[in-house]
NUFIDREN-221461 format. One record per residue (C-alpha): x, y, z; residue number from 1. Coordinates in steps of 0.25 Angstrom, whole numbers. Example, Ala and Ser with C-alpha at 12.3 -4.5 7.8 and 13.67 -1.06 7.14 Angstrom:
BEGIN
<kelo <49; -18; 31>; 1>
<kelo <55; -4; 29>; 2>
END
This chain:
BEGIN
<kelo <125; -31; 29>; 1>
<kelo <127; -42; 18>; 2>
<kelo <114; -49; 19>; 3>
<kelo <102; -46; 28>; 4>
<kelo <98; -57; 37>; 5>
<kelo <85; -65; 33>; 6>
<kelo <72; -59; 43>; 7>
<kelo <62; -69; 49>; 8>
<kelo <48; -65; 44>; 9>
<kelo <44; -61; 56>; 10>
<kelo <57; -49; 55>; 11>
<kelo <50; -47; 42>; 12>
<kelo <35; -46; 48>; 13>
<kelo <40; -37; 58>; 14>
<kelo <49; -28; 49>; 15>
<kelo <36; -26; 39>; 16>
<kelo <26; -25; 48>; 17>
<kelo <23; -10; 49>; 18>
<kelo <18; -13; 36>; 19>
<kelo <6; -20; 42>; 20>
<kelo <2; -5; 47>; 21>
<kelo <6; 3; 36>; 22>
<kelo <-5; -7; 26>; 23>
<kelo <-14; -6; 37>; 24>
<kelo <-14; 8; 35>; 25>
<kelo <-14; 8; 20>; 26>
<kelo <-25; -1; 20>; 27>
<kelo <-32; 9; 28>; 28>
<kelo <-29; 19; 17>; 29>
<kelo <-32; 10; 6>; 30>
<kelo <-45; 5; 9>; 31>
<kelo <-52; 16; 15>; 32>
<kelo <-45; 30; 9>; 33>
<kelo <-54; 30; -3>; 34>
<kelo <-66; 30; 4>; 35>
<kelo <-61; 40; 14>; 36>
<kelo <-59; 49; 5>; 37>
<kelo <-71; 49; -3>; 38>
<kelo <-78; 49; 10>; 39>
<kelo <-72; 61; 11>; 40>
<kelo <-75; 66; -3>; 41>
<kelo <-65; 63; -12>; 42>
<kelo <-70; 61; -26>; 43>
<kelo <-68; 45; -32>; 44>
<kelo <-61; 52; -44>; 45>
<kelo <-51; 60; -34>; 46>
<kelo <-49; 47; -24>; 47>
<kelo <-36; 42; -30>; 48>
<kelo <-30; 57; -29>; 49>
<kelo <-32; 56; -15>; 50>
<kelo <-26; 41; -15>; 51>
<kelo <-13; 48; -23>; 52>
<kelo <-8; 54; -9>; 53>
<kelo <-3; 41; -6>; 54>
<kelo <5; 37; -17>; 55>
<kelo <12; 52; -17>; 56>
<kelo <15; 53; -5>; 57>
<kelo <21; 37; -6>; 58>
<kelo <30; 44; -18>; 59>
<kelo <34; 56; -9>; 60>
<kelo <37; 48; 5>; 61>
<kelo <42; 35; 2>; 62>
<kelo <54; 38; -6>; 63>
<kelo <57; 49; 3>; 64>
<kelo <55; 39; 17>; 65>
<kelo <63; 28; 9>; 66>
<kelo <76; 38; 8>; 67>
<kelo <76; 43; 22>; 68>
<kelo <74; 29; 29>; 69>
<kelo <86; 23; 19>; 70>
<kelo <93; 37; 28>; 71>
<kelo <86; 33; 41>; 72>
<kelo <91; 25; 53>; 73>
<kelo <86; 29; 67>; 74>
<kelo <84; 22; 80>; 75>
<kelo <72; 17; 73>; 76>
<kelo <81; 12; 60>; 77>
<kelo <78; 15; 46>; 78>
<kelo <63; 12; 41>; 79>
<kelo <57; 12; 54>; 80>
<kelo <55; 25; 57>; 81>
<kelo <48; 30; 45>; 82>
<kelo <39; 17; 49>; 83>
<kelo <35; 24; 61>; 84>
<kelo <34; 38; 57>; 85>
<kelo <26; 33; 45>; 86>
<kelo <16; 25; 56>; 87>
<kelo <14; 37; 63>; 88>
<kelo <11; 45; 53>; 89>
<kelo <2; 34; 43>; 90>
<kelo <-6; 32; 58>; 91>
<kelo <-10; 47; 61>; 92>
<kelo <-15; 48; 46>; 93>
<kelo <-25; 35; 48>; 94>
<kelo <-29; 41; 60>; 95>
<kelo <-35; 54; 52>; 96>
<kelo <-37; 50; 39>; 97>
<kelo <-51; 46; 41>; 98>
<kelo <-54; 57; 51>; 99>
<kelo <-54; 67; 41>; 100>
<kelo <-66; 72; 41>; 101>
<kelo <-63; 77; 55>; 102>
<kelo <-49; 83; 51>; 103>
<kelo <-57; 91; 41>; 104>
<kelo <-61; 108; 44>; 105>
<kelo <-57; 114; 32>; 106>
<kelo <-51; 102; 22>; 107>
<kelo <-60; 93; 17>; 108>
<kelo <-59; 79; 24>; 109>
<kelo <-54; 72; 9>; 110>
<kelo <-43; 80; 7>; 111>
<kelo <-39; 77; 24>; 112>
<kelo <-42; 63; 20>; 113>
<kelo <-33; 65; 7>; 114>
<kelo <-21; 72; 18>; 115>
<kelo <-20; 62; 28>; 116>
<kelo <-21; 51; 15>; 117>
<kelo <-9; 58; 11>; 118>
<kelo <-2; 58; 25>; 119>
<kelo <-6; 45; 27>; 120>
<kelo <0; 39; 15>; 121>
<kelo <15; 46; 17>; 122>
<kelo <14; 41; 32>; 123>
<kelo <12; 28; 26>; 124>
<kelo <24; 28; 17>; 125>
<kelo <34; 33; 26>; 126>
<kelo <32; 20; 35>; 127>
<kelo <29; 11; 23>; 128>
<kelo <42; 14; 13>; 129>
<kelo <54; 10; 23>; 130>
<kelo <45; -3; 25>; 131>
<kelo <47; -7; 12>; 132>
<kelo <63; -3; 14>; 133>
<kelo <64; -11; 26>; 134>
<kelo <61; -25; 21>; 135>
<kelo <74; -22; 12>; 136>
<kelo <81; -16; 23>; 137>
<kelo <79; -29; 31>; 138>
<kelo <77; -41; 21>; 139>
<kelo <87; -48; 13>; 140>
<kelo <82; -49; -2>; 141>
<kelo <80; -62; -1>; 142>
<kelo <69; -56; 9>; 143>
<kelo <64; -45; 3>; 144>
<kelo <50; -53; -3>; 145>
<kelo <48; -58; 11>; 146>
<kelo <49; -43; 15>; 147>
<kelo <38; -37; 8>; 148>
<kelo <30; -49; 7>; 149>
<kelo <30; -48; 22>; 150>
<kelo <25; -34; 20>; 151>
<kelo <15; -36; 11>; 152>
<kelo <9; -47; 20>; 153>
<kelo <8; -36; 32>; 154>
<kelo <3; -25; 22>; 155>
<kelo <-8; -36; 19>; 156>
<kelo <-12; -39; 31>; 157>
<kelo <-13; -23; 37>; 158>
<kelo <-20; -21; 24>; 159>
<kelo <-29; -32; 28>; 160>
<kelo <-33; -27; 41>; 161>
<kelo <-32; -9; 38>; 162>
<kelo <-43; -14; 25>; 163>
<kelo <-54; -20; 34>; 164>
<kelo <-52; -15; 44>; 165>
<kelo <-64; -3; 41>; 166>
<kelo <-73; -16; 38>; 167>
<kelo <-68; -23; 50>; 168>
<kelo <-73; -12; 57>; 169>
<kelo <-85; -8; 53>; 170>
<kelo <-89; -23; 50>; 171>
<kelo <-85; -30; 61>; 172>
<kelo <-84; -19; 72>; 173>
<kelo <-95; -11; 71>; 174>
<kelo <-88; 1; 68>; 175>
<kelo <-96; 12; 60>; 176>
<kelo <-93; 10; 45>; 177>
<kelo <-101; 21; 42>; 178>
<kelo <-96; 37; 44>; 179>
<kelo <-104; 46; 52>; 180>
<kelo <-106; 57; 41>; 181>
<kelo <-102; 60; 27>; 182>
<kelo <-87; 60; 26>; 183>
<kelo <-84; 53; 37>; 184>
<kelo <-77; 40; 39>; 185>
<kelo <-83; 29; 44>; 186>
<kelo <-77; 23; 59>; 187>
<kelo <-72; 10; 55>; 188>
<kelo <-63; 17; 46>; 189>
<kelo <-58; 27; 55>; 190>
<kelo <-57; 19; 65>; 191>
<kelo <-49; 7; 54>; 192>
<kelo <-40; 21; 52>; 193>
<kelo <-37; 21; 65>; 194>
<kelo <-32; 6; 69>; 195>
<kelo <-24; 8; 57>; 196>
<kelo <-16; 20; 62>; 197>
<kelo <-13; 11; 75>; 198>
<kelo <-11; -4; 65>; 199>
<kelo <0; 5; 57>; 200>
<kelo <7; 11; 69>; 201>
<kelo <9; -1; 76>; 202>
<kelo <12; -11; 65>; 203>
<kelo <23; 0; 60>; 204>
<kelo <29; 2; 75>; 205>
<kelo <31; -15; 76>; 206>
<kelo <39; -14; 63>; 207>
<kelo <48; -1; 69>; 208>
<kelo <49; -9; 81>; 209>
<kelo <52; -23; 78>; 210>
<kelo <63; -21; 65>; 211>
<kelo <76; -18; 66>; 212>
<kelo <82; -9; 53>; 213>
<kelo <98; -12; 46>; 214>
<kelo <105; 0; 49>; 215>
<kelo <109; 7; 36>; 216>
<kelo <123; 0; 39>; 217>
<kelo <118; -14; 38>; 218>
<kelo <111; -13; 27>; 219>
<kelo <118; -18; 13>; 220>
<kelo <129; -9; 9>; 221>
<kelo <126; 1; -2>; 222>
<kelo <128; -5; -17>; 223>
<kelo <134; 5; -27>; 224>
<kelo <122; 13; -32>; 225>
<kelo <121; 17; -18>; 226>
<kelo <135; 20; -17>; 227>
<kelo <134; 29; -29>; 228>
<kelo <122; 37; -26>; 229>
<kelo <113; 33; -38>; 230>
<kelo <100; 29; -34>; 231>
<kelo <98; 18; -46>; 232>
<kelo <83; 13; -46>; 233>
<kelo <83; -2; -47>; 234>
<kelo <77; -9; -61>; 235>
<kelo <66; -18; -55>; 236>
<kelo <61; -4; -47>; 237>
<kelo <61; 1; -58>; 238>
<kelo <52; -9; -67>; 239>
<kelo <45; -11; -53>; 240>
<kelo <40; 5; -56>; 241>
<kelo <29; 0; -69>; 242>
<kelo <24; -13; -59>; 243>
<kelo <23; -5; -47>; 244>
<kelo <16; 8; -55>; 245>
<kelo <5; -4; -60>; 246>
<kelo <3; -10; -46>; 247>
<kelo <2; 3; -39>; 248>
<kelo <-7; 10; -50>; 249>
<kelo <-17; -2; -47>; 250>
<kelo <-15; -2; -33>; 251>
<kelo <-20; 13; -32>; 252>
<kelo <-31; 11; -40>; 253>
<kelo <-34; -1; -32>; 254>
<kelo <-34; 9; -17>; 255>
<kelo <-43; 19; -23>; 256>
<kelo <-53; 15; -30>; 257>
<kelo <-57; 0; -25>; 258>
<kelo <-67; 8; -15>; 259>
<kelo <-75; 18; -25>; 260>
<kelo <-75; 4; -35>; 261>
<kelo <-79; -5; -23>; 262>
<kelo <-88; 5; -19>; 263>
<kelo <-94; 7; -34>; 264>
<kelo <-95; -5; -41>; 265>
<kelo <-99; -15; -28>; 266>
<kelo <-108; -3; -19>; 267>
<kelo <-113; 7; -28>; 268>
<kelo <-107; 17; -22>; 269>
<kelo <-98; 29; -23>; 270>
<kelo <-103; 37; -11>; 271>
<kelo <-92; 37; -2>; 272>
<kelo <-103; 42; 9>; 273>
<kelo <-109; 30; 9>; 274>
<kelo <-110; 19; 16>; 275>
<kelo <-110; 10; 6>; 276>
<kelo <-96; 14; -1>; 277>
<kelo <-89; 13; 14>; 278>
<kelo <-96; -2; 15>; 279>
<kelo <-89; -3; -1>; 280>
<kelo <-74; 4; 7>; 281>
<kelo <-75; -7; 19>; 282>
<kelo <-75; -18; 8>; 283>
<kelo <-63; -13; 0>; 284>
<kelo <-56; -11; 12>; 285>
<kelo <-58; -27; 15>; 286>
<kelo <-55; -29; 0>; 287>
<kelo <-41; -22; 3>; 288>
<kelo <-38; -30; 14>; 289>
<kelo <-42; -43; 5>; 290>
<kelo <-30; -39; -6>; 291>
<kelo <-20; -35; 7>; 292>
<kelo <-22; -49; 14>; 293>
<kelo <-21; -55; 1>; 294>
<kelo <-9; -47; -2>; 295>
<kelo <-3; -52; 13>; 296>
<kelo <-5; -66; 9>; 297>
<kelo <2; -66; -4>; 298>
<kelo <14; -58; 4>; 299>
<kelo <17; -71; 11>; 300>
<kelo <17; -76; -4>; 301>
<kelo <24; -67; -11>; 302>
<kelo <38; -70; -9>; 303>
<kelo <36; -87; -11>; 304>
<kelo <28; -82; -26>; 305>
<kelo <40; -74; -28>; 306>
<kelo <51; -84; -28>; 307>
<kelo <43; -94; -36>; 308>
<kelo <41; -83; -47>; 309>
<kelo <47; -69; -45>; 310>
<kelo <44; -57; -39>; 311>
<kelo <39; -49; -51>; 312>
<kelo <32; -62; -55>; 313>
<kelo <24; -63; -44>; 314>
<kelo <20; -48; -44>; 315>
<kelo <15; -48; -58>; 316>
<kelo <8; -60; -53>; 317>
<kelo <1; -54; -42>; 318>
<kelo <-1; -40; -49>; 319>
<kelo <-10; -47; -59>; 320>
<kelo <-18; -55; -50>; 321>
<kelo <-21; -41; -43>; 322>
<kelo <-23; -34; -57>; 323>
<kelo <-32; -44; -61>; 324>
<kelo <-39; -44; -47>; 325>
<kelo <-43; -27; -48>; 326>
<kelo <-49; -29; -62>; 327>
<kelo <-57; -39; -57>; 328>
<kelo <-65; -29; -49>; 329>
<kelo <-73; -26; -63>; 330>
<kelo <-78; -38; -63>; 331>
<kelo <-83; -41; -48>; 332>
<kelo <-97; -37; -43>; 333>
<kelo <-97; -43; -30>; 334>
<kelo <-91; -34; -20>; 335>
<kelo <-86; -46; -12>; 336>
<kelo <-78; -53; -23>; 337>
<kelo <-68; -41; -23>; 338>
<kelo <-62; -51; -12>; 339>
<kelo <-55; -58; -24>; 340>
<kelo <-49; -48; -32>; 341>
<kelo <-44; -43; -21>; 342>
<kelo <-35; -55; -18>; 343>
<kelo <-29; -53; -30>; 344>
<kelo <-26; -40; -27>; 345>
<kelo <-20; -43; -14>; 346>
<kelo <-12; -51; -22>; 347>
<kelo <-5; -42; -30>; 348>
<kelo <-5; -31; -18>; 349>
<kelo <5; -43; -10>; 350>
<kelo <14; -43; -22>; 351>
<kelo <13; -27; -25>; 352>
<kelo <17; -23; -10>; 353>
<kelo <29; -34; -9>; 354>
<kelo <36; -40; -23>; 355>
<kelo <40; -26; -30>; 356>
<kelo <47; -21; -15>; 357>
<kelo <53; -37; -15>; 358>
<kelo <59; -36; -30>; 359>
<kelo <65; -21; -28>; 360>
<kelo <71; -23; -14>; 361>
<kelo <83; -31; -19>; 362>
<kelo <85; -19; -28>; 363>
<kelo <87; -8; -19>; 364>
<kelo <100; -3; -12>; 365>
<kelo <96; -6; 2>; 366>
<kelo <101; 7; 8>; 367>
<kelo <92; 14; 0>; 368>
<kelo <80; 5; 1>; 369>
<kelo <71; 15; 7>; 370>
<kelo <72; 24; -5>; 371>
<kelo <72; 15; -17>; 372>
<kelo <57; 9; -8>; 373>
<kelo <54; 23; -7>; 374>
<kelo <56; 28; -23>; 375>
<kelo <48; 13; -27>; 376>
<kelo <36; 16; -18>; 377>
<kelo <35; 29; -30>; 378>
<kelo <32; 14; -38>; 379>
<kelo <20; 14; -30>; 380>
<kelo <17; 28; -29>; 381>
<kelo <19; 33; -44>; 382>
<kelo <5; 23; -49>; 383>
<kelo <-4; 28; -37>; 384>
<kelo <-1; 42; -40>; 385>
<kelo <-4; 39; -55>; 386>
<kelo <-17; 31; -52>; 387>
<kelo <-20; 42; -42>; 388>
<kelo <-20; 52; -53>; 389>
<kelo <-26; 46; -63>; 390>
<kelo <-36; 34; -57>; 391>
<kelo <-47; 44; -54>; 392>
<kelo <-46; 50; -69>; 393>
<kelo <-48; 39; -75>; 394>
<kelo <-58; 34; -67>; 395>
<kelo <-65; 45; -70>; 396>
<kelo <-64; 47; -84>; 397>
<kelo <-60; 32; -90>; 398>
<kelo <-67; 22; -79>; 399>
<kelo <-81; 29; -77>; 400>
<kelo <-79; 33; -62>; 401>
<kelo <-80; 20; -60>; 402>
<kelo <-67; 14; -49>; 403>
<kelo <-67; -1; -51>; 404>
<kelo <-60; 2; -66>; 405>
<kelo <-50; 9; -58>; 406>
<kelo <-46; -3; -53>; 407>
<kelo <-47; -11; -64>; 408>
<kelo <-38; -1; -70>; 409>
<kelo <-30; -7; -55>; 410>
<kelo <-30; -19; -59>; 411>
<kelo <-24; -18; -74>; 412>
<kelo <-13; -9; -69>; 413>
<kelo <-9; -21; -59>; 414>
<kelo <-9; -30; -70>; 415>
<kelo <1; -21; -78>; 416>
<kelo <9; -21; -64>; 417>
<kelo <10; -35; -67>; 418>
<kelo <15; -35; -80>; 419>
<kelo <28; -26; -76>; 420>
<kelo <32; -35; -65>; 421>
<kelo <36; -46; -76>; 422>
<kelo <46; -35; -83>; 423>
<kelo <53; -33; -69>; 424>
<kelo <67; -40; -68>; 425>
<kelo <68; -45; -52>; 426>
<kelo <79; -48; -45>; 427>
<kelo <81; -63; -43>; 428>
<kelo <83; -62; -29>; 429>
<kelo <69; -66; -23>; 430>
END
């Protein structure tokens, strides 16, 4: 195949939007694992040790699922599959991860919590990688923004609805946002668990049964470095590695810790018992739906920015406004102003989760486009694994045990992420 035929956005939609599910899932996880698992018991200074499952087995799974879906066709083709199995998997581990407590005879209930974290997070990466590989399987380059925009606009808005969702439903419901005992979860964020398992199943099986794949025969014809054997890492991944490591580390920091800070510096809390700190987790899940619809808006945006500037221009553009947005939590004493700074992060969340996929794609040898995905998600990995080691030392010896400098410490890493985008040498192609 010379040149791959130009898709309508609504191929394009319907090509990413398992995706839709998958956020809703994460989203789930992101805002409410935290507080599960200091419901649980986990100590604050250990919390980021249990969030490290998620980026090792990203590391372990991803490049692993990227090789054997470049080896793959089936009835089902190339990605879809590991879309399905994936589904199956990330929807059984929503379904128990907050009924731990009840899983638990012999093992305490955290370290079920930190198990089915684990399973739950390889079972998301074994569906999410080929999707990433898909937009280049399917787009022409000329494409390729448009295909991860599209992405992060259906990412935004699952995020949107798996963040509130626990508010939602304790709010406007009437459903218990309070647990029955010591340990336990409240209902509306079992019961949020639960419509998640069914959003992510269904959004996955539209996408498995709505796209067609390129059998390995149609797709471009294999340049010489694939003829050789050599696997020859491309330039701009490689100069992608320092802004990715910046984003990431921020990101992490960001996922952990904005609950105990919410929690501390706005409600005077760090019981996780108490009902005070759940009311502090419902709020943090509506600020992460705030930065994930923002981040759907600026997806449609994306890729008009992008040809008046450039790719790595308008990254470090958005990387700063979301750097600048996380140290300004020091500086906010009204709960409900943490709306604005979280536009700004939405902002550079839009940017982070479509522009370093749109300026590698044009980079990689399409047969091998799984793989080359896989081995760059370890850009993504690597930093949570160094934030996850490190964040709750240095929270306790350097920042006082107190977690709203953690994210400061989010916010000037993101602005260094912003800095490396400027040395990176794109293609011209946008």
């Amino acid at each position: 195949m010379k040149e791959k035929p130009t898709m309508r956005f609504w191929q394009v939609w319907n090509m990413s939007f398992g995706f839709l599910g998958i956020q809703f899932g994460f989203a789930l996880q992101n805002g409410n694992a935290s507080r599960i698992l200091l419901t649980f018991g986990a100590d604050v200074h250990q919390l980021s040790w249990f969030w490290l499952v998620a980026p090792i087995t990203g590391m372990i799974i991803q490049p692993i699922v990227g090789y054997l879906s470049d080896k793959t066709w089936c009835r089902l083709g190339r990605r879809r599959p590991y879309f399905l199995v994936g589904a199956v998997l990330t929807s059984i581990a929503l379904v128990l991860m907050p009924n731990a407590p009840h899983l638990a005879s012999f093992i305490a209930p955290m370290f079920i919590g930190g198990g089915l974290l684990m399973i739950m997070d390889a079972s998301i990466n074994i569906s999410m990688e080929p999707f990433r590989a898909l937009v280049a399987d399917k787009l022409p380059e000329k494409q390729h923004t448009l295909g991860f925009s599209v992405q992060t606009l259906l990412i935004g808005i699952g995020a949107i609805v798996g963040s509130w969702l626990p508010y939602i439903l304790g709010n406007w419901m009437g459903i218990s946002k309070n647990a029955e005992g010591s340990g336990l979860i409240p209902a509306n964020v079992t019961y949020s668990f639960y419509i998640g398992a069914f959003v992510l199943l269904a959004a996955i099986v539209w996408t498995v049964f709505t796209t067609s794949e390129y059998p390995p025969d149609k797709l471009a014809p294999e340049d010489k470095v694939e003829k050789s054997g050599k696997f020859v890492i491309p330039p701009i991944m490689i100069k992608l590695l320092l802004v990715q490591f910046f984003s990431w580390f921020a990101l992490f920091s960001m996922w952990v810790y904005t609950t105990p800070a919410v929690a501390l510096k706005f409600y005077g809390t760090t019981d996780a018992n108490s009902s005070v700190f759940q009311i502090a987790g419902d709020w943090v899940g509506i600020l992460f739906g705030v930065y994930n619809g923002v981040s759907a808006v600026i997806a449609m945006l994306l890729p008009v920015v992008a040809k008046r500037l450039s790719k790595k221009g308008t990254h470090a553009i958005a990387l700063t406004i979301g750097g600048l947005s996380l140290l300004s939590f020091l500086l906010i004493n009204d709960p409900n102003y943490l709306i604005i700074p979280m536009i700004g992060i939405g902002i550079a969340w839009g940017s982070i989760l479509a522009m370093p996929y749109a300026m590698l794609a044009s980079s990689i040898p399409p047969k091998r486009m799984g793989v080359y995905m896989g081995l760059f998600n370890m850009s993504i990995t690597i930093p949570q694994i160094v934030s996850g080691i490190v964040s709750g030392l240095i929270l306790k010896y350097f920042f006082a045990n107190n977690p709203i400098l953690c994210l400061v410490m989010a916010g000037i890493s993101m602005i260094l992420g912003a800095v490396s985008a400027m040395f990176i040498k794109e293609n011209t192609t946008k």
